[in-house]
Backbone as CSV, one residue per row, in Angstrom:
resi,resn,N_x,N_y,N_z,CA_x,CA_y,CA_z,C_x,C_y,C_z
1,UNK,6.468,-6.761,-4.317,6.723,-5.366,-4.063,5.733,-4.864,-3.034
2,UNK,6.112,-4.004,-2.244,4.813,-3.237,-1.300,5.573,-1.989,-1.134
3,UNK,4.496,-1.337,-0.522,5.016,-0.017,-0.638,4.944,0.496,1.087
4,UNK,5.677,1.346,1.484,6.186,1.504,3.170,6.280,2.546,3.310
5,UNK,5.600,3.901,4.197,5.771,4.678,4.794,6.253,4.840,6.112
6,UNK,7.169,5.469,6.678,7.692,5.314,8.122,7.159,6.751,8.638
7,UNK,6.207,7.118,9.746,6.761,8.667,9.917,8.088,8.384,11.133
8,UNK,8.036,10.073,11.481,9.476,10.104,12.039,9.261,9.970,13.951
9,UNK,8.194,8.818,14.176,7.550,8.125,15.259,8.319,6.705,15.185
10,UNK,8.261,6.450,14.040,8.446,5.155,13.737,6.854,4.288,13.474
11,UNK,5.919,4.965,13.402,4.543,4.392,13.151,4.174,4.207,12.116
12,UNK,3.815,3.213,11.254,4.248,2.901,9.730,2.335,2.711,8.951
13,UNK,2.738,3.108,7.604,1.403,2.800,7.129,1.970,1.526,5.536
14,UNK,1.509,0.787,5.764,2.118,-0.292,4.890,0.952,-1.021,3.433
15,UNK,1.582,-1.013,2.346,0.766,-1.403,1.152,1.295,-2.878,0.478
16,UNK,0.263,-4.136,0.570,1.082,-5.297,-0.109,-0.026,-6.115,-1.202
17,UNK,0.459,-6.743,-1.839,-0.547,-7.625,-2.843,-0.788,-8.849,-2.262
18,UNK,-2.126,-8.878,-2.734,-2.490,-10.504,-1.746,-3.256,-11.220,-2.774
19,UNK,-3.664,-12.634,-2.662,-4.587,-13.027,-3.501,-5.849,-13.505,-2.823
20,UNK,-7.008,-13.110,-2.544,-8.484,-13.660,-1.626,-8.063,-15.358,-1.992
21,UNK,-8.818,-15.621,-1.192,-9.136,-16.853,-1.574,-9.878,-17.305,-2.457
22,UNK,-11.185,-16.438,-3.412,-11.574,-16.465,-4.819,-10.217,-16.771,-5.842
23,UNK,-9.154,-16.162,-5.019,-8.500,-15.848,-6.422,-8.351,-14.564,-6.883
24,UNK,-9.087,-13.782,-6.566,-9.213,-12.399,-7.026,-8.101,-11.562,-6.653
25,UNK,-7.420,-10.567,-6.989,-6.008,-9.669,-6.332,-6.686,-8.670,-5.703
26,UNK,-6.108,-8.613,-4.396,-6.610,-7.194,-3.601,-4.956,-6.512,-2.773
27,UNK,-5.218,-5.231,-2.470,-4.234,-5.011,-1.875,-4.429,-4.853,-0.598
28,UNK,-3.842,-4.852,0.312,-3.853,-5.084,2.135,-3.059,-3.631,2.548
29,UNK,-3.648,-3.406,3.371,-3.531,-1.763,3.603,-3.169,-2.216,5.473
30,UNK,-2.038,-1.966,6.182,-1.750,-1.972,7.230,-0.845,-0.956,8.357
31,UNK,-1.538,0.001,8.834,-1.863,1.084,9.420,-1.505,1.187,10.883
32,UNK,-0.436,1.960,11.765,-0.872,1.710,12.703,-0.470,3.740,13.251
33,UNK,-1.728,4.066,12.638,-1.515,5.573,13.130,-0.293,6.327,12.702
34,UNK,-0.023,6.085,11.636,0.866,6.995,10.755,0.411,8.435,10.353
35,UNK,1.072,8.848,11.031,0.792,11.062,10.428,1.559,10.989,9.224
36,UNK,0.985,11.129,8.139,1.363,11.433,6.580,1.439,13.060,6.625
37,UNK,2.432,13.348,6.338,2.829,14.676,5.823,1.900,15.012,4.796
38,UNK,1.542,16.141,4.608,0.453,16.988,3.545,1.124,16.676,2.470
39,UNK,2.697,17.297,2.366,2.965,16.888,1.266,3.764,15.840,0.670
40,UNK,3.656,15.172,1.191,3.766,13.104,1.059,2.439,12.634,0.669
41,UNK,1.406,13.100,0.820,0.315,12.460,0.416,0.135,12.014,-1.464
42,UNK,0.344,12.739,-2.144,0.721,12.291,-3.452,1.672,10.618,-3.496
43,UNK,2.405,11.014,-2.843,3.503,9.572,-2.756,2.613,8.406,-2.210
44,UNK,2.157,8.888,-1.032,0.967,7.724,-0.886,0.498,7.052,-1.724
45,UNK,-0.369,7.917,-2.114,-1.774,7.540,-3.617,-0.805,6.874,-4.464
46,UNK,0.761,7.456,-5.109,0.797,6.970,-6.259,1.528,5.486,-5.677
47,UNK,2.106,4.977,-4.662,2.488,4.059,-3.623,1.041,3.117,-3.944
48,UNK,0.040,3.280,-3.349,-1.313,2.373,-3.593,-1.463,2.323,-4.975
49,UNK,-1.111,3.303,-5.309,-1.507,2.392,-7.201,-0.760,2.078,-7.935
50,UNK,0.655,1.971,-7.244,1.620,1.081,-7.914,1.248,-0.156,-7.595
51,UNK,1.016,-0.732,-6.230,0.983,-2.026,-5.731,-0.505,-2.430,-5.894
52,UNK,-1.358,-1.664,-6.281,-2.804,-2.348,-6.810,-2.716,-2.542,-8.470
53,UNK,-1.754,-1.911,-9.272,-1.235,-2.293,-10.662,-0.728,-3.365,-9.985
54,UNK,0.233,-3.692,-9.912,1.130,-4.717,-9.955,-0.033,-6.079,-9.686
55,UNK,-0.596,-6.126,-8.467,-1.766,-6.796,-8.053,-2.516,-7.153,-9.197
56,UNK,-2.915,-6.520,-9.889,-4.315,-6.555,-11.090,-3.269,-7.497,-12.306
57,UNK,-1.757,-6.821,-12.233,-1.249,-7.948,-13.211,-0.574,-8.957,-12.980
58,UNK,-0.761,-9.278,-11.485,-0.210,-10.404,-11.473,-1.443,-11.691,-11.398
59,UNK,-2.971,-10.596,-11.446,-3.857,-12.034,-11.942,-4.212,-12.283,-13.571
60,UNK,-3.132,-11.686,-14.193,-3.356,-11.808,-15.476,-2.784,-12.843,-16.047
């Protein structure tokens, strides 16, 4: 799962699960100058902590 913002540029801010090479789960945050709406920002946050849950249980 990852999570995808588009603005209406087409300039995207992107959320995915990865595993380090420890092993450890992190999420990867990939950005390329996305204007987030004020009130989209909630969707964001809860977007990153869906895919950093998911992350944390998939090293379980």
């Amino acid at each position: 799962m990852s999570y995808r913002y588009a603005d209406p540029d087409g300039d995207t801010f992107e959320v995915d699960t990865c595993i380090n090479d420890d092993g450890t789960p992190v999420i990867v945050i990939d950005c390329v100058t996305a204007r987030i709406p004020l009130d989209r920002v909630e969707e964001l946050v809860a977007g990153i902590r869906d895919i950093a849950d998911e992350a944390a249980g998939a090293s379980r």
